[in-house]
C-alpha positions in Angstrom: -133.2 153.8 53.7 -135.7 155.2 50.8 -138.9 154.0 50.1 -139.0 152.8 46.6 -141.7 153.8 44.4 -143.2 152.4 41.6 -144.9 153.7 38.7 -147.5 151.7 36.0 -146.2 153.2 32.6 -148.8 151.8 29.9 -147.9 151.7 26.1 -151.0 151.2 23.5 -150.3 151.8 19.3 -153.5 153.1 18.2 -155.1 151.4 15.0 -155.0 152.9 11.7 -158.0 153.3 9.3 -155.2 152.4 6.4 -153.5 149.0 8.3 -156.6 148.0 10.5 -157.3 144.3 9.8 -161.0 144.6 11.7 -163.9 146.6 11.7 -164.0 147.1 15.7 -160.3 148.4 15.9 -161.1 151.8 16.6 -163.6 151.4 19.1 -160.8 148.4 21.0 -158.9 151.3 20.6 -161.1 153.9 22.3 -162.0 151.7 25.5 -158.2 150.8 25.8 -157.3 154.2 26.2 -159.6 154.8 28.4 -158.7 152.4 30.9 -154.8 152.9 30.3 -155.5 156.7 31.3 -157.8 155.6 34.8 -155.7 153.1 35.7 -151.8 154.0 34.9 -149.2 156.8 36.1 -148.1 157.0 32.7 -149.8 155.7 29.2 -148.0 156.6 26.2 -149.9 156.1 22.8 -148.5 155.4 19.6 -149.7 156.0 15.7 -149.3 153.1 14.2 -149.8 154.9 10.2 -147.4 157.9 11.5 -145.1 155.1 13.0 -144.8 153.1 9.7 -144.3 156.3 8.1 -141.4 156.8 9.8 -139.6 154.0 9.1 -140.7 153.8 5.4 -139.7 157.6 4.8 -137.0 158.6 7.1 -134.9 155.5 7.3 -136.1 154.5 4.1 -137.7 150.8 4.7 -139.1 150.2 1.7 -142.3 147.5 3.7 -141.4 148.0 6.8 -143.0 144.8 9.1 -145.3 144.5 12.7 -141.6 143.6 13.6 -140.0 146.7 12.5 -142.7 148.9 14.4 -142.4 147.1 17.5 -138.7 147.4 17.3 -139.1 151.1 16.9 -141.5 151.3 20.0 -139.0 149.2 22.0 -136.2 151.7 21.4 -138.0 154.7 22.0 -139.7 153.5 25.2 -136.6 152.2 26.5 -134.5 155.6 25.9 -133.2 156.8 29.4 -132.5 160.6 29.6 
């Protein structure tokens, strides 16, 4: 019989200066990261402008929505290799 192990995988979308909707974003954004890196195994970041990017130039969304990005991180952080 194994011992099963389990990991705390984090996931944070960092603000943009373009789509940030508050003044204080970055700095939310700075002391989240912080603690996601002292107190997870794993704590992947993502870009929200380089995200929407993504899906308005490579698959060619013309406005892509908060939906359509958290779609995106959904599928990528659910890939299994």
């Amino acid at each position: 019989m194994s011992a099963c192990t389990h990991y705390q995988v984090e996931m944070a979308v960092v603000p943009s200066g373009h789509f940030s909707t508050s003044v204080v974003e970055p700095y939310n954004a700075v002391f989240s990261a912080h603690e996601s890196l002292m107190n997870s195994d794993c704590a992947l970041f993502f870009d929200n402008e380089s995200l929407y990017n993504m899906l308005s130039r490579k698959l060619s969304m013309h406005s892509p929505s908060y939906k359509d990005i958290n779609r995106m991180i959904s599928q990528v952080s659910n890939h299994r290799l």
